[in-house]
N, C-alpha and C positions, 0 to 999 in steps of 0.2 A: 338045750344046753344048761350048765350049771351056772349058778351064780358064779363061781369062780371062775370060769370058763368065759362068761360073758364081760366079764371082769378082767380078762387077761385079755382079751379081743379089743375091747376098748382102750387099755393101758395100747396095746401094740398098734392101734389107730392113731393113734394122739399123739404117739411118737411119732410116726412117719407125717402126720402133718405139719407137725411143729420142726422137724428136719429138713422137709420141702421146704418149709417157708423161711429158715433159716439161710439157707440154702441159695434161695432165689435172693433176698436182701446182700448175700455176702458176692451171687453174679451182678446184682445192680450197682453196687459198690468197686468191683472190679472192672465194671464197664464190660464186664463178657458176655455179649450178646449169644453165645451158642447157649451158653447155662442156664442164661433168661427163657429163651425159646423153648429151652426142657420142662419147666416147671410152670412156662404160662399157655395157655390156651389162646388161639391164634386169635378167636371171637371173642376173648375177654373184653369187659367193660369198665368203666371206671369213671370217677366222679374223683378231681383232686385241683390243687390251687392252678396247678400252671394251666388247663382248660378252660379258667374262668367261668365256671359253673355250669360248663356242656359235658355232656353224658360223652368219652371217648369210647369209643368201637373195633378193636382189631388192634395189632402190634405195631401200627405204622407212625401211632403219633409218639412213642416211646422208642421205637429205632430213630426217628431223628436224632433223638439226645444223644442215643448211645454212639452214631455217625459224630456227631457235634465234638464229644467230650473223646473218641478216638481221636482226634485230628488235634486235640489241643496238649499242649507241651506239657500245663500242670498236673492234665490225666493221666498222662504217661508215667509222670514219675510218681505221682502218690500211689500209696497201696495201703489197704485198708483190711481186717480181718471184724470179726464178728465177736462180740460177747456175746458167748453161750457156753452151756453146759460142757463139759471136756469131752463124754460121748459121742457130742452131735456134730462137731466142726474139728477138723485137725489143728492143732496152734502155730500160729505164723514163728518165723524164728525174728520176725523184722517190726519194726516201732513202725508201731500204723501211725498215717498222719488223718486220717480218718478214724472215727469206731462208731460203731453202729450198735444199739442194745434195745431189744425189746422187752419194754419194762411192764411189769405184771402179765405176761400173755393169759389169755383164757380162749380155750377151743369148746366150742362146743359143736357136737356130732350130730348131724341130722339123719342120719341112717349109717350105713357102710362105708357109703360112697362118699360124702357130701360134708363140710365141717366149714363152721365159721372159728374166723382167729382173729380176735380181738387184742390190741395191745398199744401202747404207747412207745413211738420207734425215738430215741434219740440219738441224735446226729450229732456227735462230737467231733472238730475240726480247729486247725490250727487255719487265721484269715494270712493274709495274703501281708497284714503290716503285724502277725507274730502273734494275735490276741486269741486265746481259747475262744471257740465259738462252740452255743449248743444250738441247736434248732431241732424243735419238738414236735412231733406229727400224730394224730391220732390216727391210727390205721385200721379198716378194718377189712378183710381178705376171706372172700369165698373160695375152696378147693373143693373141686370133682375129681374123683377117681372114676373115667369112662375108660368101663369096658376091660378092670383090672390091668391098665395100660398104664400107671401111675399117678400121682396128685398131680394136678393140672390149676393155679389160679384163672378161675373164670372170671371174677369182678372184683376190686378191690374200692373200697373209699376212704380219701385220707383227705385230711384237714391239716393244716398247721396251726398250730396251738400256743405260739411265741417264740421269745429266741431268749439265751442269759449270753451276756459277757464277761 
């Protein structure tokens, strides 16, 4: 292949990862479990606060929330869209009371298949007595593409990294 050629292979990797993961942030956000399912792999893994420092295993400790925050009144009504790029998500017509932004991402590729996405996710929200709220996450998200079947998060590990008022 040519350098530019490997060059356009990579630019069109790094889109579709960075869309994936868009993607899945803006299904976690929505509470839609179908869209989550799409983009994560069933055996994903993950290390994050609310496990209290056990390695999670499978999609089952992440569908309780999504069952949890279904069944609650304030899920219903918020609705939340994604900063990104204007290509990569449609624009809401509606005032998020959520926003969600991954700030600096960096992907890096480990072959065809395989890419880490590193970035810092901030979570802007209005509380519950009217005060802007952010809470800040260090994220960082393994995608496989098996078997040219789609980007799949296999493991993810996030941190929370403070909150502003």
């Amino acid at each position: 292949m040519s350098i530019t050629s490997d060059h356009e292979m990579y630019q069109h990797i790094v889109h579709d990862v960075m869309k994936a993961n868009y993607e899945l942030l803006e299904a976690i956000a929505r509470n839609d479990w179908v869209s989550y399912e799409k983009y994560v792999d069933s055996t994903i893994t993950c290390f994050e606060p609310e496990a209290a420092g056990h390695l999670i295993e499978g999609t089952d400790f992440h569908k309780f929330y999504f069952q949890q925050s279904a069944s609650s009144a304030t899920a219903k009504k918020n609705k939340s869209i994604l900063a990104s790029p204007s290509h990569l998500l449609p624009h809401s017509e509606t005032t998020p009371s959520c926003l969600n932004t991954m700030a600096r991402p960096h992907v890096r590729l480990l072959g065809q298949h395989a890419a880490v996405v590193s970035y810092v996710r901030l979570v802007q929200f209005v509380s519950e007595n009217g005060a802007v709220q952010v809470k800040q996450y260090e994220e960082t998200r393994i995608w496989q593409n098996k078997n040219m079947d789609g980007w799949r998060n296999v493991h993810m590990h996030r941190s929370q990294i403070g909150t502003s008022e």
